[in-house]
VOGU-3710 file (C-alpha; in Angstrom, 3 decimals, decimal comma):
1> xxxxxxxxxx> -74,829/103,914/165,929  -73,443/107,352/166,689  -71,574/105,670/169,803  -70,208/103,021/167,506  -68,863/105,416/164,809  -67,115/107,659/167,735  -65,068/104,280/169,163  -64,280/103,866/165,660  -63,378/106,962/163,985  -62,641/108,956/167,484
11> xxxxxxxxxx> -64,427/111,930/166,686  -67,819/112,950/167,128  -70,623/113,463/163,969  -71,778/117,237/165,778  -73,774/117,630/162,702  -76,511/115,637/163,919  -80,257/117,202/162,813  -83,738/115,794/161,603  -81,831/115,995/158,240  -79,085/113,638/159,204
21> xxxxxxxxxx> -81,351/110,873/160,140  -82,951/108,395/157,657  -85,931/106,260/158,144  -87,508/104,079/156,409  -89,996/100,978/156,975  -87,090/98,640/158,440  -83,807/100,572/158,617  -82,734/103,849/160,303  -79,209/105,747/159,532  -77,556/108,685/159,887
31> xxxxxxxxxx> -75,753/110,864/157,035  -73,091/112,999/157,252  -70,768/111,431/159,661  -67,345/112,828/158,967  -68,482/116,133/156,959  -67,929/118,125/161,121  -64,482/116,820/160,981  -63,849/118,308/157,709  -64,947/121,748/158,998  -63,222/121,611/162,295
41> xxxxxxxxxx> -59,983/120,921/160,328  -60,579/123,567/157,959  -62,779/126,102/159,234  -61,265/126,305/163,564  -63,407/129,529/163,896  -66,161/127,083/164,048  -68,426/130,098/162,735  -70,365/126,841/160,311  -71,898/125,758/163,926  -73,106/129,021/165,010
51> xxxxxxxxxx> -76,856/128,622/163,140  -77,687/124,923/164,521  -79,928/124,851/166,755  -79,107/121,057/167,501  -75,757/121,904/168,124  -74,445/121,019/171,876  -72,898/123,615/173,842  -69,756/122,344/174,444  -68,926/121,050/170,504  -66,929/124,387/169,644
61> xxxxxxxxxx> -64,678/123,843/172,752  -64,697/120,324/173,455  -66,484/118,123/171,864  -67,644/114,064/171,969  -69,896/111,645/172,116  -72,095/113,761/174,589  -72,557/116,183/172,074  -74,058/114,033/169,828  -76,146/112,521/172,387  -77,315/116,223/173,297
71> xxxxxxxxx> -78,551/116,803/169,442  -80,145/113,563/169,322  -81,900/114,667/172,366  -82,948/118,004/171,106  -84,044/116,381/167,267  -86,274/113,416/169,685  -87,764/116,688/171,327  -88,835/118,539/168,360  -90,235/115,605/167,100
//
């Protein structure tokens, strides 16, 4: 899904947390996808992804798909 919405949209979700992802008996989703482009437009001191700890390392300086991949990653681990 998050791979899908990137060759769509071309930019990444980098918001992506346990509270971004929905499950339920037969469907999963994710929330929130455009809300990181909104900040990077508005806020380029990107200060708002300083506290997540899901955040990839690169998403301040260059971020992508990879950086979502890296969250998804981290939210699998904690789970």
């Amino acid at each position: 899904a998050l791979d899908d919405l990137h060759r769509r949209c071309r930019f990444p979700h980098l918001l992506v947390n346990p509270h971004a992802l929905r499950v339920n008996a037969d469907r999963c989703g994710i929330t929130g996808f455009g809300v990181a482009e909104l900040l990077r437009r508005s806020r380029p001191d990107f200060d708002w992804l300083a506290d997540d700890t899901f955040v990839a390392p690169e998403a301040a300086a260059r971020p992508g798909p990879a950086s979502d991949q890296y969250s998804l990653a981290l939210v699998y681990l904690n789970l």
